[in-house]
N, C-alpha and C positions, 0 to 999 in steps of 0.2 A: 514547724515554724521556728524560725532562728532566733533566739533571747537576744533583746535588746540591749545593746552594750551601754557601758555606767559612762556617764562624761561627768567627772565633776571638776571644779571651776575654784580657784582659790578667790577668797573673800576676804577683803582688807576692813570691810563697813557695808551698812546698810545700804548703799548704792551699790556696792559691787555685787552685793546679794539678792536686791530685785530685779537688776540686768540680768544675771547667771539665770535665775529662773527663769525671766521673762524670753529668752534666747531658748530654752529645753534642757538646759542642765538640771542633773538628776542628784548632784549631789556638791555639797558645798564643804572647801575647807576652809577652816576659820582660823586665821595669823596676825599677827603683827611683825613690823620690821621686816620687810624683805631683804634689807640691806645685807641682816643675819639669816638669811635663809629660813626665815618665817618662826618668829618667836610664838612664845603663849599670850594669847590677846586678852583684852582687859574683860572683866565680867562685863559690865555695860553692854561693852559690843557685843559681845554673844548674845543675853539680855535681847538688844533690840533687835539682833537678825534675826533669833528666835521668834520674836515677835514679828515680822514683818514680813516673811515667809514660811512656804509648808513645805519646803523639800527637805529631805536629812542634812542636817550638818557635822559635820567630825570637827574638831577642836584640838589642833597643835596643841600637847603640851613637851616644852623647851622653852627653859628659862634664859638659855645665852650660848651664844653662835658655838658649832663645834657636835661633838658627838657625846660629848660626858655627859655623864645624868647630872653633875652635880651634886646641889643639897637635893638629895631626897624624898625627906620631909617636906621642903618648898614643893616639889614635884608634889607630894600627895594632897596637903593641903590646895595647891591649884587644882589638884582634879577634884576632890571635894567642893569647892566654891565653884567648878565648873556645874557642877552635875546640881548643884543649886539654884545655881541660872538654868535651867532648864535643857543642861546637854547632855544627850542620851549617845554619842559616838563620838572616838576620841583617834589622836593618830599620836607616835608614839616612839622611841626607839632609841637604845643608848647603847654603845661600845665603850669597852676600857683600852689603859692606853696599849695596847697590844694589839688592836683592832678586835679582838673577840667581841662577843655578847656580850653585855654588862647583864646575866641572867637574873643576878638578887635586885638589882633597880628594876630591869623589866615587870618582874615579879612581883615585888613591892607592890608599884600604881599598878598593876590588872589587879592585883587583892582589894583595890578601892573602887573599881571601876565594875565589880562585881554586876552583872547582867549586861556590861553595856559593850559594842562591840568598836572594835578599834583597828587601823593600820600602823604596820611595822612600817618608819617610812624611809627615806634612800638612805640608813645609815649603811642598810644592808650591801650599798654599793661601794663603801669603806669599809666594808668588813676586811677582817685576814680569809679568812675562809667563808664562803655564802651558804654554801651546803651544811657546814658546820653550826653556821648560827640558823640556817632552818631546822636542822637535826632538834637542836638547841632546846628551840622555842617549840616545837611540835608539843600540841597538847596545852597551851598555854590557854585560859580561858580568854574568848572574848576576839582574840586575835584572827580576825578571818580575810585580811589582804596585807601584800607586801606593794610598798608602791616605788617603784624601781625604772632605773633607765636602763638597767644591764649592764652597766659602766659607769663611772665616778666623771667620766669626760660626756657622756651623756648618752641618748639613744643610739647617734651614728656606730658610735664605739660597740653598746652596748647589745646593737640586733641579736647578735648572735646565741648571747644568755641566754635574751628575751627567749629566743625561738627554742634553745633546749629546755629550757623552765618548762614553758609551756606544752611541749610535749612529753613530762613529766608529770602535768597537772592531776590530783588523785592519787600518786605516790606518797608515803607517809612525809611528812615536812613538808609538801607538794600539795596539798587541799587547798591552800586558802587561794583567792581572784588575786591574777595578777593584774596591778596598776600600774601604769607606764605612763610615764611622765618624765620631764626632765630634758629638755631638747625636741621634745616632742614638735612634729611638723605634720602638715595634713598629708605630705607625699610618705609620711609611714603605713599611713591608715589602713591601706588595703593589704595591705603584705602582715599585718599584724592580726586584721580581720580571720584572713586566710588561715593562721596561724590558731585558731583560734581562739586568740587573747580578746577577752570584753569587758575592759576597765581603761579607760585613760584621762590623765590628770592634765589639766592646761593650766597657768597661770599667763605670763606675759600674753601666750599666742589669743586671751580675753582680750587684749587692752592693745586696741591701733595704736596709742600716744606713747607705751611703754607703762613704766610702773609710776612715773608721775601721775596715770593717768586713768578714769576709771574702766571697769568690765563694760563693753561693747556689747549690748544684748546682740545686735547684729555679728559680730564674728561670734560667739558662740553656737550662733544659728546656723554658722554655716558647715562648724562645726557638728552638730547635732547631723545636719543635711549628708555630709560625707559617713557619719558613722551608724546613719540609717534610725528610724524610731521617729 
């Protein structure tokens, strides 16, 4: 029997996050500000989607638009006050200005996030080298998806990554689930299937009205529908 592939569904609030479930999404990510490509969301929110659903949730931490860690500190303390609120998986991911890894921040917050597991997320599509910063990160606790287009321009660009990645999968730097997202369309679905990648990430393609507007339990259903489960 063929494993059920991960649809998870970005979450702005408690609407977004009873739609996503009530549609078949298996996993939620939790942001603010899409404007900045999805910031770290307030405890509250988290707080209440916690409360208000049982599927997993990961938890953007990114304090401001860009790929630098920043402060830190601010960084750890968020992930402390996160994991207070009640959040047990986190997504995650900083480059210095060279495109490399930012490995001492990476390393930093997984040291506070201690049990709980997490996604590297598209910074790796701005990396200088991808292969390099997976080398990198290999072995890093906690860390068990990369959620990636294969390209900085998106999926279209990106097939091709996607599809050597993936047949790479179980190489060392190469274990963890690839999530693909970013450009994402339902005409990739089956050639990724194929491929067999079973993680992908939707935001806008939730919401018929756009980002003004909220997750459509019905398109994520239909979603679910094309990706089988």
């Amino acid at each position: 029997m063929s494993k059920r592939a991960v649809l998870e569904v970005i979450a702005l609030d408690v609407e977004d996050a009873v739609a996503a479930q009530a549609g078949g999404a298996d996993r939620l990510e939790l942001v603010t500000d899409m404007a900045a490509d999805g910031l770290t969301p307030s405890v509250a929110t988290v707080a209440g989607i916690r409360a208000a659903v049982d599927i997993p949730a990961r938890v953007m931490l990114r304090l401001a638009d860009g790929f630098a860690a920043g402060d830190v500190e601010r960084l750890v303390g968020a992930a402390c006050e996160m994991r207070e609120a009640g959040a047990e998986e986190f997504v995650l991911g900083f480059l210095g200005p060279d495109g490399d890894v930012d490995l001492g921040a990476v390393e930093r917050v997984a040291r506070v996030l201690e049990g709980c597991r997490w996604t590297f997320h598209r910074a790796i599509d701005r990396a200088a080298d991808r292969g390099a910063l997976r080398k990198q990160l290999d072995g890093v606790p906690g860390l068990d998806t990369y959620l990636t287009a294969g390209s900085a321009d998106g999926v279209d660009a990106g097939l091709p990554v996607l599809l050597a990645e993936a047949r790479r999968r179980g190489e060392p730097g190469y274990e963890q689930q690839l999530l693909v997202g970013g450009g994402l369309r339902l005409e990739h679905v089956p050639g990724l299937l194929d491929a067999g990648i079973d993680g992908f990430h939707i935001g806008g393609a939730a919401r018929p009205g756009g980002w003004g507007g909220p997750v459509a339990a019905e398109a994520v259903a239909e979603w679910r529908r094309v990706l089988g489960g």
